[in-house]
ZAMARGU-4260 file (C-alpha; in steps of 0.2 Angstrom, whole numbers, plus 5000, padded with zeros to 4 digits):
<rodrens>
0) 5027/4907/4965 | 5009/4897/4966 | 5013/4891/4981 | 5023/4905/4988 | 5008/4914/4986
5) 4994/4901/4992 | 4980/4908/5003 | 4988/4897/5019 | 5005/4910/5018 | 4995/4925/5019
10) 4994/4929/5040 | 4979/4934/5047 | 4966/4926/5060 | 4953/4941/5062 | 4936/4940/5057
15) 4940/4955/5044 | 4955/4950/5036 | 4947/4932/5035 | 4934/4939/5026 | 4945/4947/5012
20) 4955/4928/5010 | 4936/4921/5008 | 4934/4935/4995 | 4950/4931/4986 | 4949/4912/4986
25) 4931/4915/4976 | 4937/4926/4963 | 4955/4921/4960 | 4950/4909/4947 | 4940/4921/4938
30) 4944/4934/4925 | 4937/4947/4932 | 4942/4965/4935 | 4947/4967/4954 | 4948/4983/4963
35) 4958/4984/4980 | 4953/4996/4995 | 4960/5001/5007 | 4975/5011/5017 | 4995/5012/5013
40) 5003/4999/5017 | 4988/4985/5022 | 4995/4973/5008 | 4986/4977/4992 | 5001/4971/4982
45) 5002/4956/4992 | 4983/4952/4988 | 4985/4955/4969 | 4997/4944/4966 | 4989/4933/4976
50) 4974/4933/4964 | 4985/4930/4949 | 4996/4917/4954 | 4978/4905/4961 | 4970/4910/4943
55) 4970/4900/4927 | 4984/4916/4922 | 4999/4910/4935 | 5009/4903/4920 | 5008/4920/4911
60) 5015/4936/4915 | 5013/4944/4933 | 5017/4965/4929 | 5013/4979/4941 | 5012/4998/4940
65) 5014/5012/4952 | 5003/5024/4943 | 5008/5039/4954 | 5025/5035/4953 | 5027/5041/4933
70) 5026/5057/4929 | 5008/5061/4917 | 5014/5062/4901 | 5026/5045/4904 | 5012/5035/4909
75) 5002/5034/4895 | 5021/5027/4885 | 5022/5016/4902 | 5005/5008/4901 | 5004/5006/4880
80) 5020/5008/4874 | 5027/5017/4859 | 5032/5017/4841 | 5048/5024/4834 | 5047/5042/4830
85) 5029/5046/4838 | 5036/5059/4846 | 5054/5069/4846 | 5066/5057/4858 | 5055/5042/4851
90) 5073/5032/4845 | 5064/5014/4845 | 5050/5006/4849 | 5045/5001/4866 | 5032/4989/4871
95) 5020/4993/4886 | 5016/4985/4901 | 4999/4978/4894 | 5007/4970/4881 | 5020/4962/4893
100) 5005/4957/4904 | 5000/4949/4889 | 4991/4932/4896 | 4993/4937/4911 | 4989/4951/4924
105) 4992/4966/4926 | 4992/4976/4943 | 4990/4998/4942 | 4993/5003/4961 | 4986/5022/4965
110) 4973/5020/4950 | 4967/5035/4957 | 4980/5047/4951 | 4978/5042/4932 | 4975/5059/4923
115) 4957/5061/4917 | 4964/5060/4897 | 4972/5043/4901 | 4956/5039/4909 | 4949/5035/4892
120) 4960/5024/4886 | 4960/5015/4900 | 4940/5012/4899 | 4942/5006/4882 | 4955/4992/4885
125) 4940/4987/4898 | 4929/4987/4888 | 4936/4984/4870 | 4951/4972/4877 | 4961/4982/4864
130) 4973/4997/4863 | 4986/5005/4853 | 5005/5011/4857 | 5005/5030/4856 | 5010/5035/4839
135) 5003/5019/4831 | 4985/5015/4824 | 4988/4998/4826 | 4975/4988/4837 | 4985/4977/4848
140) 4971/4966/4859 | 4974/4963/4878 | 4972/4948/4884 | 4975/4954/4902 | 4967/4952/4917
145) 4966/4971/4926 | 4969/4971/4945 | 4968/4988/4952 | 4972/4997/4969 | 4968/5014/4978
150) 4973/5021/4995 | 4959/5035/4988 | 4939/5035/4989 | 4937/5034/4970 | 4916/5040/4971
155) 4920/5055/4979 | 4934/5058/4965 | 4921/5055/4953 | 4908/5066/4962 | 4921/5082/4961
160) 4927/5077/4940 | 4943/5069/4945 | 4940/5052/4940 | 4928/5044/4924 | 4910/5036/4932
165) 4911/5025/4920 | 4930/5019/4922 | 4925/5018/4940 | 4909/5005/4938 | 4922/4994/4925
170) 4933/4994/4939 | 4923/4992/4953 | 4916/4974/4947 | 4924/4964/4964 | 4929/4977/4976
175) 4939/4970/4991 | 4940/4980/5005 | 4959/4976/5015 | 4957/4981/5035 | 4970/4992/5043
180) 4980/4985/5055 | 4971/4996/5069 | 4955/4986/5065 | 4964/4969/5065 | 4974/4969/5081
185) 4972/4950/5086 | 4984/4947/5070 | 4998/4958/5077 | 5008/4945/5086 | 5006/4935/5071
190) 5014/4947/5059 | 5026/4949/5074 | 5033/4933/5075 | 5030/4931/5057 | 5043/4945/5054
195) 5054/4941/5067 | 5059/4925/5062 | 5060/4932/5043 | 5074/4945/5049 | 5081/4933/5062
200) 5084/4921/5049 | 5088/4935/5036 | 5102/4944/5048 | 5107/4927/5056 | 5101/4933/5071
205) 5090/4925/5088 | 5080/4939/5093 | 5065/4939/5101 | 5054/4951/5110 | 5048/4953/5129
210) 5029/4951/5133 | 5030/4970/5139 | 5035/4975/5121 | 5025/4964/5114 | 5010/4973/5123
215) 5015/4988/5115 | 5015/4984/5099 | 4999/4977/5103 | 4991/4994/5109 | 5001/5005/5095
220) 4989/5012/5082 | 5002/5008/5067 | 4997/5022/5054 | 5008/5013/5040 | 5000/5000/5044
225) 5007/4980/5041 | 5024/4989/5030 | 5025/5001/5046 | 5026/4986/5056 | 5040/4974/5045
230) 5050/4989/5044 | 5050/4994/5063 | 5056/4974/5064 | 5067/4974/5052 | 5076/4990/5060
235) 5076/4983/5078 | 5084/4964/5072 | 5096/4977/5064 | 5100/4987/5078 | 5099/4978/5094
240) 5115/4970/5103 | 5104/4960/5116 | 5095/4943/5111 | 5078/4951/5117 | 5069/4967/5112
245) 5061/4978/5129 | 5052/4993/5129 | 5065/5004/5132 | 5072/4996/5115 | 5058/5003/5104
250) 5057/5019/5092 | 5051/5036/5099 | 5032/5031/5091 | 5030/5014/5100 | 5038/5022/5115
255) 5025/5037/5117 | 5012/5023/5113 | 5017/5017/5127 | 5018/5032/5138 | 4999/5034/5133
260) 4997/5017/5138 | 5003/5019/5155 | 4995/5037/5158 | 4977/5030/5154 | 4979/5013/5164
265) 4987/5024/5180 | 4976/5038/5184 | 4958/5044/5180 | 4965/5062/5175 | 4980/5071/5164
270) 4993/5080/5173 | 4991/5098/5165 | 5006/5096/5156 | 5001/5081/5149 | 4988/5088/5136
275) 5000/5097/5124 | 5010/5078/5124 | 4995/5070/5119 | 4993/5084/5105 | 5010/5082/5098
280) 5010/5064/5098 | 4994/5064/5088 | 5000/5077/5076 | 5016/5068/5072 | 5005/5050/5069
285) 4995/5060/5058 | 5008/5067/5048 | 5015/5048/5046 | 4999/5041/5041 | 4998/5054/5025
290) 5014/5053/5020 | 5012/5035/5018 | 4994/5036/5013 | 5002/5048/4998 | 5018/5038/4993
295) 5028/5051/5002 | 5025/5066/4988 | 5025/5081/5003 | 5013/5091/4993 | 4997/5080/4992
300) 5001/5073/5010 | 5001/5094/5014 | 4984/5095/5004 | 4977/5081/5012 | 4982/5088/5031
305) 4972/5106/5028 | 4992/5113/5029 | 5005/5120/5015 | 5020/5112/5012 | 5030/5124/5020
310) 5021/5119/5034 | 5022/5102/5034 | 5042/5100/5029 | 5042/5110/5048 | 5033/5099/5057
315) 5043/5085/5050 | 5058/5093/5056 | 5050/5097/5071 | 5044/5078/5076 | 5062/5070/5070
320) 5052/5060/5058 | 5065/5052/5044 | 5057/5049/5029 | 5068/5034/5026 | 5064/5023/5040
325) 5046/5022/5036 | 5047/5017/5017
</rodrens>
């Protein structure tokens, strides 16, 4: 796994991203508590275990958690565990994810959407490097090391009471910044290829792809970012019959990336029809971008968009866009 996570396996020439490896390859062999920034899908997770397995910790427990996957009142039994009979339907005791991390690291994805009551537990394990299952007064210590991730601006959380200051500055002690892939594009054909030969190799299949699509993929904006792009390989390794992916071969996003492409290279003006195209296209990779951005949960991506959910579960008919393929 130290290997397979090494700092030469992660792909990505641009100044940007080499910037994050530099960050990474000076505190990996620290202790210290790392916060990830950054969109869905630019490879938080790929980054955090990275900093575990090149630290001193890479023989001890690796153990993430989707904090806005678990329901509130689960999380606090996920994160600390629980002794038997703390609560009615408490049958045995369970031990948490900090105390499997024990000598190890632990990783809490979406740290932003731990509840405010939670919050305070949390800042003691930073700063007490102890805790106690729920329903116990046990002190158990933790001798973890706390990776944490958000897709979220956490200050402005903490400006409108949705997230602790002082949890924040405990957390915020490296902070490293992932680039989208829209401000990376010179590592494109690099994940590309990377990804092709991966699902060639995975599907025992030879396909490659022609220089105009390649282009394309080039120019596209890719709202979920480098998990848009493996999936968008994976599913055309799947589907094509031919031994080389062309333009016409590409989903309905690339394709009217590509459309956009053309329109602005040909001419120096829009047809008049063309204006309501170019709104739809940018309404549909908007919607994509905060569905991903918010793990899918419709509601926040609603809340984030200015729109109800009513609204949104039309547009997402409307545009065709299947939840499915983009996880």
């Amino acid at each position: 796994m130290k290997e397979r996570y090494s700092l030469p396996n992660i792909i990505g020439e641009s100044e940007k991203f080499q910037s994050v490896l530099k960050a990474v390859m000076k505190v990996a062999g620290t202790d210290t508590t790392v916060l990830l920034l950054g969109e869905s899908g630019t490879g938080k997770e790929l980054i955090a275990r990275t900093l575990h397995y090149q630290s001193h910790r890479a023989k001890g427990p690796y153990v993430a958690v989707n904090c806005a996957a678990l329901p509130d009142n689960l999380l606090e039994v996920e994160l600390f565990g629980v002794e038997k009979g703390a609560f009615t339907g408490a049958t045995t005791s369970r031990t948490g994810r900090f105390e499997l991390a024990g000598r190890g690291s632990i990783f809490l994805d979406e740290i932003g959407e731990i509840p405010l009551g939670l919050q305070a537990k949390l800042l003691r394990v930073l700063q007490e490097r102890t805790f106690e299952r729920v329903g116990s007064s046990r002190s158990i210590k933790a001798d973890v090391r706390v990776i944490s991730a958000t897709n979220k601006n956490l200050l402005e959380e903490v400006k409108q009471g949705n997230f602790r200051e002082d949890l924040y500055w405990r957390l915020n002690v490296v902070p490293i910044v992932l680039p989208s892939l829209r401000e990376r594009k010179r590592d494109v054909p690099l994940l590309l290829n990377y990804y092709l030969d991966k699902f060639n190799k995975t599907y025992n299949k030879r396909v490659r792809i022609s220089g105009d699509a390649l282009s394309i993929f080039s120019e596209y904006s890719w709202p979920g970012n480098v998990r848009e792009l493996a999936n968008t390989v994976e599913r055309l390794v799947i589907m094509t019959e031919k031994d080389m992916i062309a333009p016409e071969d590409l989903p309905f996003n690339l394709a009217s990336a590509d459309t956009r492409i053309s329109t602005k290279k040909n001419s120096c003006f829009y047809e008049e029809h063309t204006l309501g195209h170019e709104v739809q296209n940018l309404e549909r990779e908007r919607i994509i971008r905060a569905l991903m951005e918010h793990n899918y949960i419709q509601h926040r991506a609603a809340r984030a968009l200015g729109i109800t959910p009513r609204q949104l579960g039309y547009r997402i008919k409307k545009y065709g866009i299947e939840l499915q393929n983009l996880k």
